[in-house]
N, C-alpha and C positions, 0 to 999 in steps of 0.2 A: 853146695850151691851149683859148683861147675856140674856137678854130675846130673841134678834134677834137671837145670837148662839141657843135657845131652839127652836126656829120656825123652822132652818135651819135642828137640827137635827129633827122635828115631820115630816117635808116636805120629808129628805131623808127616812127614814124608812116608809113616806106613799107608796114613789115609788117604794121599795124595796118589799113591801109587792105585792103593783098590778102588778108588772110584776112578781112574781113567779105566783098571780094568775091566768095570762092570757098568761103567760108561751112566750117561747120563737115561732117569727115569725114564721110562716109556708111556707113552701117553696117547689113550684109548679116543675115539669117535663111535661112539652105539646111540642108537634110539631105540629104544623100545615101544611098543604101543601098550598100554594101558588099558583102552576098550577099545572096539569098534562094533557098532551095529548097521545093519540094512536099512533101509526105509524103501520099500518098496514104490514110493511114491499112490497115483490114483492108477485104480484098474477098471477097469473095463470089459465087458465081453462083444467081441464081435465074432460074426454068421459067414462063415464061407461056404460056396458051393457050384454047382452046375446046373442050369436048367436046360432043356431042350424041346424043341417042337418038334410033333410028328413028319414024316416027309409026305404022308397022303392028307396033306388042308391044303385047299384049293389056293390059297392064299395066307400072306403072313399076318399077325394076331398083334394087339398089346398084350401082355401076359396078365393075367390076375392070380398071383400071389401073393401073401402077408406070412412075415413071420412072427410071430408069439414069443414074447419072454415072458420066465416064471421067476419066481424069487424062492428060497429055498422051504418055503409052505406051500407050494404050488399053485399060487397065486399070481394072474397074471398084472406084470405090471408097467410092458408096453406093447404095441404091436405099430407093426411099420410094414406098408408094404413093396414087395421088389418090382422097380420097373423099369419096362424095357421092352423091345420093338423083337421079334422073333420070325424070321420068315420060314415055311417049312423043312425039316428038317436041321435047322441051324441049334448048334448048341451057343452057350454064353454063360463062363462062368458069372458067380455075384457074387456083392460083400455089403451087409450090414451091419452099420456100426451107429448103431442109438447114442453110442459114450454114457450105458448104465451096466452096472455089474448084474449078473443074471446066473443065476442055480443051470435054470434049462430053458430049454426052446421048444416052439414046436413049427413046420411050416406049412401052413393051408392052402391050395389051389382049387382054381374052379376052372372049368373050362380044360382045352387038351393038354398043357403042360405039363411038363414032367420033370419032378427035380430028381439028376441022377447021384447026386451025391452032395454031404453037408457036413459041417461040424463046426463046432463051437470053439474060438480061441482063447485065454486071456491078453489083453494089451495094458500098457501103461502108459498111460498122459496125463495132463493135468499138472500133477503136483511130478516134477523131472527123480525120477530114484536116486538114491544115493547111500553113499557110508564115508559115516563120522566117527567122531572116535578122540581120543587124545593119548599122546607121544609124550613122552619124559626121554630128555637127553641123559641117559644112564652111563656116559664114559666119563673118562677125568679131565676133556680137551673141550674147549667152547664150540659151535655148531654155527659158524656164522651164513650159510648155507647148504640147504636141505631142502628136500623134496617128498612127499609123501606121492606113490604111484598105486594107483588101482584099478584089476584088471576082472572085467564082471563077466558072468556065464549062464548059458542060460541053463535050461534043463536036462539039455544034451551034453551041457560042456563044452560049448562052444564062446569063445571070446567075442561078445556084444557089443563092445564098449570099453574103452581104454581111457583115463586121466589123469589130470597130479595137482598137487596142490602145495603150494610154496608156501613154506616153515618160516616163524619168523626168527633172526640172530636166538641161541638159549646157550647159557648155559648149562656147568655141569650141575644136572638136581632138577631144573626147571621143566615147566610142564607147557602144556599148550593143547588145542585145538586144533583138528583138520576136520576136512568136509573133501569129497571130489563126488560129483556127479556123472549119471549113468545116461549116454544120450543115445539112447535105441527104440523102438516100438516095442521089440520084446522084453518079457521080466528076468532080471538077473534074480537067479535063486543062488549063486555062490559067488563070491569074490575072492582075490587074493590082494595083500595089501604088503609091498616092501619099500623100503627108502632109498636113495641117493643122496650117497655114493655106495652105502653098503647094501650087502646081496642079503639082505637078513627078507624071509619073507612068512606070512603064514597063510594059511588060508581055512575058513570058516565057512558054516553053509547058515544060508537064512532060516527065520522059521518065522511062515506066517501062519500057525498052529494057532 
């Protein structure tokens, strides 16, 4: 009997000793993300360019210009046209913006103008872009604040748009929904998406294929 009582106490003071030495559990904070997708929001094309008057009209003009949109069967399916007051020789850039999505353009004039230059942009308005998505708290520690942050780009790579969207309390296991929106005229074609407090981040590129 004395002797089992002696085992019991070497045994507890062995355990007593290794676990100060290897100390108490460690315990994790991660989020993962789960999915996220783009939404482009609405698009749009608008008309940029330069027109100019001659310097030999005796006098300054209204201009008579329209430009032509086509839809991708080349069918037209607005025209609008650009105006403006032009005295000789004076240039003026121009911008038309119908707010219809358009394949192509074309621009007509009658009379001395002359457009020196044009092109065709996309825009986004209407419906604000964004990416969603949903996050599982994938550590062993509860998450009782958190931040999802999104950082959008456009074709060049350049940063558009910056946001965050606040997580609600999760536990370990638990899932949830974000959303942060893109508040720019230009289209974000790639994003990157990481949380706060951790540096975890990824980044993904759109496809409106």
């Amino acid at each position: 009997m004395r002797l089992a009582a002696i085992v019991l106490i070497v045994v507890f003071l062995f355990s007593l000793c290794l676990s100060c030495l290897v100390g108490p559990a460690s315990v994790s904070q991660e989020l993962t993300f789960l999915s996220a997708e783009l939404s482009p929001g609405t698009l749009y094309s608008e008309i940029t360019g330069t027109v100019q008057l001659p310097e030999d009209l005796p006098e300054g003009v209204d201009i008579d210009a329209t430009v032509l949109f086509y839809d991708d069967e080349g069918k037209l399916i607005w025209e609008q046209p650009i105006e403006m007051w032009l005295v000789p020789g004076q240039m003026r850039p121009f911008e038309v913006n119908p707010g219809i999505l358009a394949e192509s353009y074309d621009i007509r004039t009658s009379g001395p103008v002359q457009v020196l230059n044009s092109k065709m942009v996309l825009r986004s308005g209407g419906t604000t872009p964004e990416v969603h998505g949903e996050v599982e708290n994938s550590g062993s520690a509860s998450l009782d604040e958190a931040e999802v942050v999104a950082k959008f780009y456009n074709a060049e790579g350049i940063v558009i748009s910056q946001g965050t969207d606040s997580l609600r309390p999760l536990e370990p296991g638990e899932t949830t929904r974000f959303r942060v929106q893109c508040f720019s005229e230009d289209i974000p074609m790639t994003y990157e998406l990481f949380w706060k407090p951790s540096a975890f981040s990824q980044r993904r590129s759109a496809d409106y294929a």
